[in-house]
N, C-alpha and C positions, 0 to 999 in steps of 0.2 A: 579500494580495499587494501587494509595492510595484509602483508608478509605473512605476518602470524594469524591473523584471522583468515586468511587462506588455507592456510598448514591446518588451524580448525577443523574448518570445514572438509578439508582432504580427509584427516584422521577420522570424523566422523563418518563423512558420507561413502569412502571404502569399506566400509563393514555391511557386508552381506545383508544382515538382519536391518542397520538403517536404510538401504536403498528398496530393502522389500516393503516397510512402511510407507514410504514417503510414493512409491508406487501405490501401495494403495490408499494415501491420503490422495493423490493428485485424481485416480480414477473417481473415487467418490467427490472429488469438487467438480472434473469434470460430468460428470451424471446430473448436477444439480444447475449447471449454467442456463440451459434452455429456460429457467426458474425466476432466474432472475430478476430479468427487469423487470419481471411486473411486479415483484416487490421492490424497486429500487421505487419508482413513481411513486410509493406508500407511506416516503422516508418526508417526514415534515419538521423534523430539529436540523436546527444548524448542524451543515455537515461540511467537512473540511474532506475535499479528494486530495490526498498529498500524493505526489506521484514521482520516481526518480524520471530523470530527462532520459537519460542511457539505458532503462531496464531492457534488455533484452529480453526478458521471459514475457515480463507482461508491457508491453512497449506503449507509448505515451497514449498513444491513439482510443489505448482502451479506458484511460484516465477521462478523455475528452466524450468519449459514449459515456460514462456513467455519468461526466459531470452533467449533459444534455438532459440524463435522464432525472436526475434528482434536484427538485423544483426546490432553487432558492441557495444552492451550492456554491462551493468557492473551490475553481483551480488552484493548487499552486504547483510546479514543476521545481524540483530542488536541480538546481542546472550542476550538472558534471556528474552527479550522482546514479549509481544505479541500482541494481535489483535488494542485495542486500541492507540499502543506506540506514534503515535503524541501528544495523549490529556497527558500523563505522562510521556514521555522521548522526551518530546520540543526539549530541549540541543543538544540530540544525535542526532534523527531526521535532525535538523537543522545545525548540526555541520558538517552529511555524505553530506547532499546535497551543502554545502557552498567547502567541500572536493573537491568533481567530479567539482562542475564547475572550483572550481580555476584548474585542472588539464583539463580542456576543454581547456581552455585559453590561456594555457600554448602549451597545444599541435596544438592547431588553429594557434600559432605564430612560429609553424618551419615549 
């Protein structure tokens, strides 16, 4: 993660009223987890698990239970990468997801 997208995130996430949200965005995901899987096993389109290798919040392990659970999925682990990698590996992000569809596409037409 760069410099400045740290300093970002600092200037946001010190503000009282954003750590009070994000509090209670995390209790309301946490409430619905138990929920889950049994809608994950329901998921029948090609699905891409992209996972950073390093997240420390949701660490790979939990990429590997979903990808178990969702019949007909693709891992991919972006190596060096972590929690944040949309906001500073765009590129990558954007490069694996544009990957899997062209290979959907391709596999849709035999």
């Amino acid at each position: 993660m760069t410099a400045a997208l740290r300093e970002d995130f600092w200037e946001s996430f010190r503000q009282d009223e954003v750590r009070a949200f994000i509090v209670r965005m995390c209790a309301g995901y946490q409430a619905t987890l138990p929920r889950l899987p049994e809608l994950y096993v329901r998921i029948t389109c090609p699905t891409l698990v992209l996972w950073a290798e390093h997240d420390q919040h949701f660490p790979p392990a939990h990429a590997e239970r979903l990808y178990a659970l969702i019949p007909g999925s693709r891992l991919r682990l972006i190596a060096q990468a972590e929690h944040w990698m949309p906001w500073y590996l765009a590129d990558v992000v954007a490069k694996q997801i544009r990957h899997r569809l062209k290979k959907n596409r391709a596999a849709s037409r035999d």
